[in-house]
VOBA-1610 file (N, C-alpha, C; in pm, whole numbers, padded with zeros to 5 digits, always signed):
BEGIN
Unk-02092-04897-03948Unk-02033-05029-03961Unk-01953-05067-03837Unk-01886-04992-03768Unk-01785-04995-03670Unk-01888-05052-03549Unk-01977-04964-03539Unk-02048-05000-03411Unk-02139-05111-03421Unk-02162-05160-03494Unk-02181-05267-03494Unk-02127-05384-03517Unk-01988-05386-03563Unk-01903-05483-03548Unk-01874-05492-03368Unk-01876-05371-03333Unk-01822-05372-03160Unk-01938-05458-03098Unk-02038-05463-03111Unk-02201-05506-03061Unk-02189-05660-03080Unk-02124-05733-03158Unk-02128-05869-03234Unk-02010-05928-03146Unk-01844-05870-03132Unk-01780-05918-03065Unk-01798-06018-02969Unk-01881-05926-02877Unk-01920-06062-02768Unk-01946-06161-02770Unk-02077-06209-02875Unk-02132-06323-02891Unk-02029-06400-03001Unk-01921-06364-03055Unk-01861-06447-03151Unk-01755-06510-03035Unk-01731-06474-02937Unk-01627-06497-02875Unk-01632-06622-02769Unk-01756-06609-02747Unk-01878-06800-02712Unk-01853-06863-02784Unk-01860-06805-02929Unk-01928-06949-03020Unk-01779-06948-03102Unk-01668-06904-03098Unk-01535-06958-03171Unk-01450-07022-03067Unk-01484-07118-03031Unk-01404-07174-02906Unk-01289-07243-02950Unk-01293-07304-03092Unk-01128-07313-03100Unk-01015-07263-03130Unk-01033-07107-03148Unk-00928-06968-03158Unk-00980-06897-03096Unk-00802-06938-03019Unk-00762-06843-02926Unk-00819-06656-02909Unk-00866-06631-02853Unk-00950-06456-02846Unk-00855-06408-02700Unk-00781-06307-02781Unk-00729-06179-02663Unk-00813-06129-02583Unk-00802-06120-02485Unk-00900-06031-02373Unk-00910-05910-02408Unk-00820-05845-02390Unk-00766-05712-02402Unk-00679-05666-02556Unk-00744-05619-02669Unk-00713-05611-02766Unk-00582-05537-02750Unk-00464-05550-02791Unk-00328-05490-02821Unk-00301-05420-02963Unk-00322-05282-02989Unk-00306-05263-03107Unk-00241-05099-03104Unk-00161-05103-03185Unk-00048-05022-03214Unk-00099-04917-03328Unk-00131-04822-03345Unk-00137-04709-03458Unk-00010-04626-03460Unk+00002-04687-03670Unk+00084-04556-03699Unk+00093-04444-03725Unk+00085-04323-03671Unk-00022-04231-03686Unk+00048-04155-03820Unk+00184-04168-03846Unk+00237-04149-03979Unk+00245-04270-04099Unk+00247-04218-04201Unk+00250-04294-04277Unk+00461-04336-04287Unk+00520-04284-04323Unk+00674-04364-04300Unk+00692-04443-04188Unk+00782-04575-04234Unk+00820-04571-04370Unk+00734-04683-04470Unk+00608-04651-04434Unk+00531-04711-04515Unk+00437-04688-04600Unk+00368-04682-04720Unk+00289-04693-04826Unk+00172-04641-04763Unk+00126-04691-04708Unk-00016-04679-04632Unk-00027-04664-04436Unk-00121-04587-04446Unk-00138-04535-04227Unk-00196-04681-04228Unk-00170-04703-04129Unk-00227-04861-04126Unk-00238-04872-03924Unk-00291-04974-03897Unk-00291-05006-03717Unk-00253-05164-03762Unk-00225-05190-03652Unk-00154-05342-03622Unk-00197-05411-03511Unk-00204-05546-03481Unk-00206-05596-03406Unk-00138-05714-03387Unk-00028-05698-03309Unk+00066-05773-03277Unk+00046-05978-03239Unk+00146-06036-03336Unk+00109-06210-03273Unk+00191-06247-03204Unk+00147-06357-03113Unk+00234-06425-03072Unk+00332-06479-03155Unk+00492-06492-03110Unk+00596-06507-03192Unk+00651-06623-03112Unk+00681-06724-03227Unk+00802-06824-03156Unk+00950-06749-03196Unk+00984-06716-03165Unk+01146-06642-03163Unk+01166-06534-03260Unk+01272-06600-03344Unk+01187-06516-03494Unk+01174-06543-03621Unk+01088-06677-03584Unk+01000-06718-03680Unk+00905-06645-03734Unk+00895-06606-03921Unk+00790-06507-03922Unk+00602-06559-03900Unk+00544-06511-03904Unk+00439-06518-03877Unk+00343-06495-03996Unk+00248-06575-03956Unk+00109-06522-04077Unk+00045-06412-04056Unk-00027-06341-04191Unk-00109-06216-04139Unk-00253-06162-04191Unk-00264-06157-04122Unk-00443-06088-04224Unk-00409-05964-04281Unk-00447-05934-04360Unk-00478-05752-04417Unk-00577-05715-04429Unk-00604-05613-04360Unk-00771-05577-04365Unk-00794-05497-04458Unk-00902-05464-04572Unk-00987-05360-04615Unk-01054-05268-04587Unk-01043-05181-04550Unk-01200-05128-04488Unk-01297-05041-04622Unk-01374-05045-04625Unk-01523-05004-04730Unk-01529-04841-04752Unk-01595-04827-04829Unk-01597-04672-04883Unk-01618-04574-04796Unk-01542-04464-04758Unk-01600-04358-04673Unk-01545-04427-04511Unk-01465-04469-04530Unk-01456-04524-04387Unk-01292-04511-04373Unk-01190-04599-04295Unk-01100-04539-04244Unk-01030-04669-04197Unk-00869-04690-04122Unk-00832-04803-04082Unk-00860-04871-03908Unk-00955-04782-03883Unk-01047-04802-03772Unk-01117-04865-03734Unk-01196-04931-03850Unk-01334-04971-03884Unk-01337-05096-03870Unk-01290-05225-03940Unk-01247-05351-03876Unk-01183-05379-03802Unk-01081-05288-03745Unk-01010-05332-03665Unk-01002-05411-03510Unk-01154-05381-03466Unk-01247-05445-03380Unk-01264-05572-03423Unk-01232-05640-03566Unk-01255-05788-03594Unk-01094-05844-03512Unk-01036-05785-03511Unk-00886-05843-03429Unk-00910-05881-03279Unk-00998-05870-03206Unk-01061-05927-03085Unk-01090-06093-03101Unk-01136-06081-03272Unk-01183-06249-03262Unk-01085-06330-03364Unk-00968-06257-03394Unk-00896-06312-03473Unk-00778-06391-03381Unk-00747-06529-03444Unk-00673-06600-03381Unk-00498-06506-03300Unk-00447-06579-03167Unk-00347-06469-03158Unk-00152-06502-03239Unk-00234-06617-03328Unk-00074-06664-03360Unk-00090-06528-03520Unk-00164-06440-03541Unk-00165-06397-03701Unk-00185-06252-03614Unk-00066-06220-03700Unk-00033-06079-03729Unk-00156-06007-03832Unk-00236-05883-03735Unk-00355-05858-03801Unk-00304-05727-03831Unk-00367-05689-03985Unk-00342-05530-04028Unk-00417-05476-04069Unk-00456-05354-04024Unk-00604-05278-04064Unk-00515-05175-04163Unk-00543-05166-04300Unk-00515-05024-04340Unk-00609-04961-04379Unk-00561-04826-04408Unk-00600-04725-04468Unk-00595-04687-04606Unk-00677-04660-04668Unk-00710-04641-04804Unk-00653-04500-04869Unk-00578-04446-04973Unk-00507-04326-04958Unk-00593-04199-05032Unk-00723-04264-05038Unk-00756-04151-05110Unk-00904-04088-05017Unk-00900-03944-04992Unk-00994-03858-04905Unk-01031-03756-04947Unk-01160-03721-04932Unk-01221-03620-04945Unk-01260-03512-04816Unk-01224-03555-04725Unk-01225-03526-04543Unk-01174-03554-04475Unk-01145-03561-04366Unk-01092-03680-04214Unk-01171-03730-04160Unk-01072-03899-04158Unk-01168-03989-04166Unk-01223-04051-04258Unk-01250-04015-04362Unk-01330-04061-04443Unk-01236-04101-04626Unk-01224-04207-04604Unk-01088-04275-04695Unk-01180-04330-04770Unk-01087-04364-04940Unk-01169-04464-05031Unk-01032-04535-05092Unk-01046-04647-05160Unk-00949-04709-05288Unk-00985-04639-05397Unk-01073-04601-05406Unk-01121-04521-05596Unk-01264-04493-05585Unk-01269-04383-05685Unk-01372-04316-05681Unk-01552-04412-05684Unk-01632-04382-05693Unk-01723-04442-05701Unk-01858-04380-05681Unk-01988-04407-05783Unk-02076-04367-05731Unk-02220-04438-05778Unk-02322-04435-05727Unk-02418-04503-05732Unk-02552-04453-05838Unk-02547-04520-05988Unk-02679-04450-06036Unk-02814-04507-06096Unk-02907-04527-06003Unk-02981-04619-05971Unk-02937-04744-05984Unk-02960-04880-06086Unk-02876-04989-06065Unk-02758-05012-06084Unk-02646-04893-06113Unk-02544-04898-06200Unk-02447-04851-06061Unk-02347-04924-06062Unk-02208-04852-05955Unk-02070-04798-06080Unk-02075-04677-06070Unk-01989-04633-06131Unk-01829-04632-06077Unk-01701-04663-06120Unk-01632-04696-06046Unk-01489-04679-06143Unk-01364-04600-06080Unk-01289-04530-06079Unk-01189-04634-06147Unk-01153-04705-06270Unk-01108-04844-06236Unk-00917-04818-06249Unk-00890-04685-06314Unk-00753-04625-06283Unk-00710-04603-06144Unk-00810-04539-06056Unk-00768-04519-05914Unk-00731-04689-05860Unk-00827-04752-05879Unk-00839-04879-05798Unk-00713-04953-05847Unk-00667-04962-05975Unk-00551-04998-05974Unk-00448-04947-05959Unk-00466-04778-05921Unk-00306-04696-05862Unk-00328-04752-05703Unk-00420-04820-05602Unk-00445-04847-05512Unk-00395-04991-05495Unk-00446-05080-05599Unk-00366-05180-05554Unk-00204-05204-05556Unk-00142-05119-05673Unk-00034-05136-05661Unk+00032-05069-05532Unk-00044-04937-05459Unk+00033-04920-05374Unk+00000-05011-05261Unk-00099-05121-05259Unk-00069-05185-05153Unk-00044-05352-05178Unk+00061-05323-05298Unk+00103-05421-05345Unk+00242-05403-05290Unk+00311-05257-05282Unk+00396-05210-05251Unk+00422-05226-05055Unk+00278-05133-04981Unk+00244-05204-04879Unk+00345-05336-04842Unk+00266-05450-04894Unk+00262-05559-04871Unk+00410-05588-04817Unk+00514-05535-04953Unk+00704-05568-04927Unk+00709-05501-04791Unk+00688-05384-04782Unk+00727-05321-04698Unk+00689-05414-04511Unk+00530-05457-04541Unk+00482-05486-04408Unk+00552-05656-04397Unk+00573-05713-04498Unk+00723-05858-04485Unk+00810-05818-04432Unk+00882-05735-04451Unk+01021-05695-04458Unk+01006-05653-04324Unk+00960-05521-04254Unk+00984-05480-04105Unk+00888-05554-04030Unk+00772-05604-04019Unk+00712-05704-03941Unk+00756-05852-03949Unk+00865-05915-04018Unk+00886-06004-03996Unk+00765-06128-04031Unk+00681-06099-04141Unk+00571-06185-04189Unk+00623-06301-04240Unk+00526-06382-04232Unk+00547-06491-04358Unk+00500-06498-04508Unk+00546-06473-04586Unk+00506-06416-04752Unk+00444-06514-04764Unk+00428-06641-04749Unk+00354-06761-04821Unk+00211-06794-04735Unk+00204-06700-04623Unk+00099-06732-04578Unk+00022-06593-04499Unk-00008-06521-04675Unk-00108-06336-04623Unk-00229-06409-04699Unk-00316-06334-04615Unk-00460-06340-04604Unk-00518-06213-04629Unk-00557-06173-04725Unk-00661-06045-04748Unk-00817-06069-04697Unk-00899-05894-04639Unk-01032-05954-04589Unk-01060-05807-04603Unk-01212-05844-04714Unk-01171-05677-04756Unk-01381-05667-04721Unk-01431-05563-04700Unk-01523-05519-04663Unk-01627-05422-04810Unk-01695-05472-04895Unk-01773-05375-04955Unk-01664-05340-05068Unk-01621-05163-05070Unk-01540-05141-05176Unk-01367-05199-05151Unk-01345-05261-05023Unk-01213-05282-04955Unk-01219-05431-05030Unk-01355-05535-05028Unk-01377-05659-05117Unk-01339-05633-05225Unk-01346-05501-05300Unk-01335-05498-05407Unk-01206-05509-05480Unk-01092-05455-05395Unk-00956-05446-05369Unk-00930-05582-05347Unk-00996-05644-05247Unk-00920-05782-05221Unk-00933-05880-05351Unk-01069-05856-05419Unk-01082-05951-05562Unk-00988-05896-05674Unk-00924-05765-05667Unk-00841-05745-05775Unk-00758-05775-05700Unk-00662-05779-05624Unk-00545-05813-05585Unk-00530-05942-05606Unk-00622-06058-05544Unk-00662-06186-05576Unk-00654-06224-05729Unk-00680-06211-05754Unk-00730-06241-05914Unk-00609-06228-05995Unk-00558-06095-05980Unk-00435-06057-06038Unk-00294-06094-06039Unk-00293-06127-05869Unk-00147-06148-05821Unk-00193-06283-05749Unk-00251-06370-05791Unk-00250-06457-05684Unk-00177-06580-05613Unk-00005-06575-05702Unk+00082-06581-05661Unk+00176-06520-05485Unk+00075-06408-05477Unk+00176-06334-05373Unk+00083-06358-05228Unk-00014-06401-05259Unk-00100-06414-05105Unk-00209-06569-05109Unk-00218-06645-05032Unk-00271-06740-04957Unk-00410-06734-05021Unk-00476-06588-05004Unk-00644-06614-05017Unk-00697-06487-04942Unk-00840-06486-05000Unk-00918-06372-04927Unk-01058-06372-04870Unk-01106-06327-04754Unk-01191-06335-04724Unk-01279-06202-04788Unk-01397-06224-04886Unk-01430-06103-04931Unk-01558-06085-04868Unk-01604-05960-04864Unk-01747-05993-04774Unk-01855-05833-04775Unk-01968-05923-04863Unk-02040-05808-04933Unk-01974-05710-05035Unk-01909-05782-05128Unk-01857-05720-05212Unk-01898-05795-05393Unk-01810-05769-05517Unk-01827-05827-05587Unk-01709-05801-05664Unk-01696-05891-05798Unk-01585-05845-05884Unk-01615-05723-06011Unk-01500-05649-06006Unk-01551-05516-06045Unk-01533-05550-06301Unk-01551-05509-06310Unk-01570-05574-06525Unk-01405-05559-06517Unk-01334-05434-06498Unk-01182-05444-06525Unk-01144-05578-06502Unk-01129-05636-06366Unk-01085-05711-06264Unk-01077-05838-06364Unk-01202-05865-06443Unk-01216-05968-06482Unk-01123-05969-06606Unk-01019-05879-06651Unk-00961-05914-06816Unk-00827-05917-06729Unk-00804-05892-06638Unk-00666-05909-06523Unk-00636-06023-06406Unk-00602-06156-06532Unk-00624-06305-06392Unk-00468-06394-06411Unk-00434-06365-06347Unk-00281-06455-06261Unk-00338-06592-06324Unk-00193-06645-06346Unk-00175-06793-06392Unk-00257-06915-06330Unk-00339-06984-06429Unk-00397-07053-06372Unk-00353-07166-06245Unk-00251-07202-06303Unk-00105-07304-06151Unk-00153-07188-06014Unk-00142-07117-05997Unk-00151-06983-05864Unk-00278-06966-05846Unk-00394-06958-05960Unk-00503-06990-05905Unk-00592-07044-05808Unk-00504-07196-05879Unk-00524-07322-05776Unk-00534-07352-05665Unk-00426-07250-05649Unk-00374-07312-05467Unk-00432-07168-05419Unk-00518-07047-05461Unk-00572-06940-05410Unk-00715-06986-05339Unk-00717-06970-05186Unk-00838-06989-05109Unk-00924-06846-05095Unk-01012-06906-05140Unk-01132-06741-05174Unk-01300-06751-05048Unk-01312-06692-04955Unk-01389-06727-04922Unk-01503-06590-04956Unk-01640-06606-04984Unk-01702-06485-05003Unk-01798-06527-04933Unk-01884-06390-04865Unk-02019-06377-04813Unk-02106-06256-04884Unk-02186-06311-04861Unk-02298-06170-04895Unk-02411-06186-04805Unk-02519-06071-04798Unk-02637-06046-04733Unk-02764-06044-04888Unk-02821-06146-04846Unk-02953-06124-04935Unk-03052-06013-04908Unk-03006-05948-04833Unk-03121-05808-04826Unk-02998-05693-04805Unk-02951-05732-04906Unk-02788-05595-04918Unk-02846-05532-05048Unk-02899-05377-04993Unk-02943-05288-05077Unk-02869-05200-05159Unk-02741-05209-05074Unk-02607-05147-05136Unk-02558-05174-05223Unk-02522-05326-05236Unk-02458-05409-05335Unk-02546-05492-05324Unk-02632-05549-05441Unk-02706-05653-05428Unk-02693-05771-05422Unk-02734-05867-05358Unk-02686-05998-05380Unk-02636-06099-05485Unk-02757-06058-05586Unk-02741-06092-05727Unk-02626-06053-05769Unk-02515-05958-05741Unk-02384-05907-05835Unk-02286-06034-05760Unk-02281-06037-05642Unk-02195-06146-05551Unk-02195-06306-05653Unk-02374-06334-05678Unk-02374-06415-05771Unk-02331-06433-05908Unk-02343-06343-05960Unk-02258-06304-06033Unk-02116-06325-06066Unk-02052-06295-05976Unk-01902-06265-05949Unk-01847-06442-05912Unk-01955-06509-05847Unk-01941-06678-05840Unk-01943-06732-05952Unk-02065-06706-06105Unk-02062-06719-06216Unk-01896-06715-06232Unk-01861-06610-06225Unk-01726-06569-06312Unk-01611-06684-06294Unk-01587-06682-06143Unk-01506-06756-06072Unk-01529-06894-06132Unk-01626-06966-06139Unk-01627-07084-06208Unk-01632-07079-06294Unk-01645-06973-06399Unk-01612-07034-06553Unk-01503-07003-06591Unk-01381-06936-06457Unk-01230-06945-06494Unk-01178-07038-06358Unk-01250-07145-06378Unk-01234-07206-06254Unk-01128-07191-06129Unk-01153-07064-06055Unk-01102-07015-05900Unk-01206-07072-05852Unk-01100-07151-05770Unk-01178-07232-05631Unk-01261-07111-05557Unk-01333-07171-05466Unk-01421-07046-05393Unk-01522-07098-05284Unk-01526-07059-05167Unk-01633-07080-05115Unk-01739-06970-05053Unk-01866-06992-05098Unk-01979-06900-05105Unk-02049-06904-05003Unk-02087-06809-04934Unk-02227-06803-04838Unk-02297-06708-04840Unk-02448-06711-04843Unk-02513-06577-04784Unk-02550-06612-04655Unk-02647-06448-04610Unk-02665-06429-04481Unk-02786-06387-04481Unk-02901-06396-04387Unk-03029-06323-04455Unk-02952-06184-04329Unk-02885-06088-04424Unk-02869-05977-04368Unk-02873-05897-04453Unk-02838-05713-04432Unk-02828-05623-04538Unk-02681-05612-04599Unk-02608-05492-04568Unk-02476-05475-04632Unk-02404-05470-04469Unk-02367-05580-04417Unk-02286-05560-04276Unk-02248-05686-04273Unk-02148-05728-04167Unk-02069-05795-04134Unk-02188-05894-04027Unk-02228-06016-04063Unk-02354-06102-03951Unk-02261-06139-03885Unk-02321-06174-03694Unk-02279-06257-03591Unk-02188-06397-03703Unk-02264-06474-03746Unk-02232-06597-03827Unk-02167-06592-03907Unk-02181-06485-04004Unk-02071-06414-04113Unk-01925-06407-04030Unk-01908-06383-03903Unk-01771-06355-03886Unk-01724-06489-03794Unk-01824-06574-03781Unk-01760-06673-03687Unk-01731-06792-03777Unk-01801-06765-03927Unk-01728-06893-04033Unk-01624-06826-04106Unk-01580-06645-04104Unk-01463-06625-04119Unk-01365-06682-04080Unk-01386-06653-03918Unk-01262-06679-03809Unk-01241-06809-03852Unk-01358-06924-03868Unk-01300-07044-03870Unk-01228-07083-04013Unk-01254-07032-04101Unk-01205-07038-04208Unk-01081-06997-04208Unk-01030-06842-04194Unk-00918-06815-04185Unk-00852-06929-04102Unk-00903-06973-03937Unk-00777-07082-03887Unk-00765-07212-04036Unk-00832-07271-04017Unk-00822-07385-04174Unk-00728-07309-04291Unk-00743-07205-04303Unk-00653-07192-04429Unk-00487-07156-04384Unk-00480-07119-04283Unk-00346-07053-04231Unk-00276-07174-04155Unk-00359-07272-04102Unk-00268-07325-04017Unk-00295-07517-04027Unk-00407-07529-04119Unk-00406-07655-04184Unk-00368-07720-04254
//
């Protein structure tokens, strides 16, 4: 996944000409976890004094690490404080999840106690990364990848009082997720953007559709796209992110 997000950079960085792109990516790893919830990397925004700032939170997908998107912070605007974390649960180094999971033929089996001891700790996260980064609480952005989407639709769904909106992408909503939905008033004002790949063998397209079903018959706003891609992040997939995220953060 990584290396091919690095391969795409270039050409998104032509075609997003109205956010701002760092030359030289600036990014900070904590290589401990204190005094925070989650190992996480950062990438620092431009600051008017100390005014707080908006921020993305990244996801990263099963088996993977806070490494892995963090290459999307090249094309992310430079006024938003970008955060890659890390997922706390491992079976190796390197290789992180939110909750267990496994694949049996059409069926994804899925951990739904872990995933919610996961969101709360990066519900917890969240105070912590306001409080010493100097964020703006009324304007976080979740962008979650595969099983990291999966996190971003329960966090969304649940709390959607505490964050702006999420970019989810190749992911879907997990059966728990759906008996756990924040006040419809907080709904409202929640910006949801989703993508999928119609030749995503991983997660099929059809579940994404699915998960749009849901959203409109508890009417969460939402906006949908596919990609004729597999389970990855498309050139186009990330350049109607970028533009999306500017529209929602700063429109």
């Amino acid at each position: 996944m990584r290396y091919f997000i690095l391969l795409i950079i270039c050409a998104i960085i032509g075609a997003c000409q109205t956010t701002p792109i760092e030359s030289a990516i600036d990014i900070k790893e904590n290589v401990s976890v204190y005094p925070f919830s989650l190992k996480h990397q950062v990438r620092e925004a431009i600051r008017d004094g100390n005014k707080p700032v908006p921020a993305l939170i990244m996801l990263h997908g099963l088996n993977s690490n806070e490494n892995d998107l963090m290459p999307l912070a090249r094309a992310i605007d430079k006024r938003i404080f970008v955060i890659s974390l890390q997922a706390p649960l491992s079976d190796e180094p390197d290789s992180h999840k939110w909750f267990n999971m496994r694949f049996e033929g059409h069926k994804i089996m899925c951990n739904d106690a872990q995933a919610e001891r996961s969101r709360l700790i990066i519900l917890q996260f969240l105070e912590e990364a306001i409080a010493e980064y100097n964020l703006d609480p009324e304007n976080i952005v979740f962008m979650g990848f595969s099983q990291g989407g999966m996190m971003a639709y329960q966090f969304s769904i649940s709390t959607p009082h505490l964050i702006k909106g999420s970019a989810i992408l190749s992911s879907y909503i997990l059966e728990s997720n759906k008996l756990k939905i924040g006040k419809q008033e907080d709904l409202d004002d929640l910006h949801l953007f989703i993508s999928h790949g119609v030749d995503d063998k991983v997660i099929p397209y059809h579940r994404a559709v699915e998960s749009m079903k849901f959203l409109e018959n508890v009417n969460i706003p939402h906006q949908f796209k596919l990609y004729p891609v597999g389970h990855k992040i498309s050139e186009q997939n990330l350049i109607d992110v970028v533009n999306w995220l500017e529209k929602v953060m700063f429109e």
